[in-house]
N, C-alpha and C positions, 0 to 999 in steps of 0.2 A: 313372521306370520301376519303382523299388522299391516307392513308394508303388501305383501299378493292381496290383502284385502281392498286397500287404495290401490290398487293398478286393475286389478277388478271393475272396481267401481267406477273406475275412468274410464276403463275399454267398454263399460255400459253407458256409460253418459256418451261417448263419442258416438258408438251407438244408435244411440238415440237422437242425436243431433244430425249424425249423417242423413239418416232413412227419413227424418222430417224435411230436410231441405232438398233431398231426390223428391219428398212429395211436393215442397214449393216447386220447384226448378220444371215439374211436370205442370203444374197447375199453371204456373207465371206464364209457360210454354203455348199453354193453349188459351189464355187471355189473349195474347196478341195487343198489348197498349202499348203505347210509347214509356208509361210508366212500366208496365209489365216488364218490357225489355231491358229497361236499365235495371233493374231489378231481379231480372235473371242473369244478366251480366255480374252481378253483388253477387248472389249465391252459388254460380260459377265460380266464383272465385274462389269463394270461404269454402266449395264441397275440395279445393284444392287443398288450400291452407290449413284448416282442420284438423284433417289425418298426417300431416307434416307435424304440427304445433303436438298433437296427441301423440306422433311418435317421440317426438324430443322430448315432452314431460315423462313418458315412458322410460324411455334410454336414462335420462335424469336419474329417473328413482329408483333404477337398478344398479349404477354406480356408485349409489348413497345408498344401500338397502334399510339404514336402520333408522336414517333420518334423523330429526330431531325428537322422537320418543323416545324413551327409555323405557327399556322392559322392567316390566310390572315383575319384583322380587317375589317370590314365595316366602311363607310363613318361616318355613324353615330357614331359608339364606337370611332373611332377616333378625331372626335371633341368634347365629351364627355368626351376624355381623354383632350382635351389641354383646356377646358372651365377648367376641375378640377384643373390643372397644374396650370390656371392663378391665379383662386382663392384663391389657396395655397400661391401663392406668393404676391396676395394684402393683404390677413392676415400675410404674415412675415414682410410686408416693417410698 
């Protein structure tokens, strides 16, 4: 569950990053500078790179779906676990 939370959260961030540099890429477009140009040449690029880089962190975290969290134990597994734990230890003593 944590993890469709973070892949969420990234395909909004990416998002948000794509449709701001479509709005550079327009703007830099009709500046017409020599800077302007090189500069749309840059966010040409990254509007490539981007959605590349955000699919492989994508593909990533579906491979590894659990990542390095650890699910949050409920009340009950948790006393479940130390009733087991004690038991253990009245059979060793």
């Amino acid at each position: 569950m944590k993890n469709n939370k973070k892949r969420r959260l990234l395909a909004v961030i990416g998002i948000i990053i794509l449709v701001s540099m479509y709005v550079l890429n327009l703007v830099l477009a009709l500046i017409g500078t020599d800077w302007a140009r090189q500069a749309l040449k840059g966010t040409m690029i990254l509007s490539i790179a981007i959605p590349i880089l955000l699919y492989a962190f994508l593909m990533l975290m579906k491979k590894n779906p659990g990542g390095n969290d650890e699910e949050e134990l409920t009340r009950e597994q948790k006393e479940e676990i130390y009733r087991l734990m004690e038991e253990k230890e009245k059979e060793g003593d």
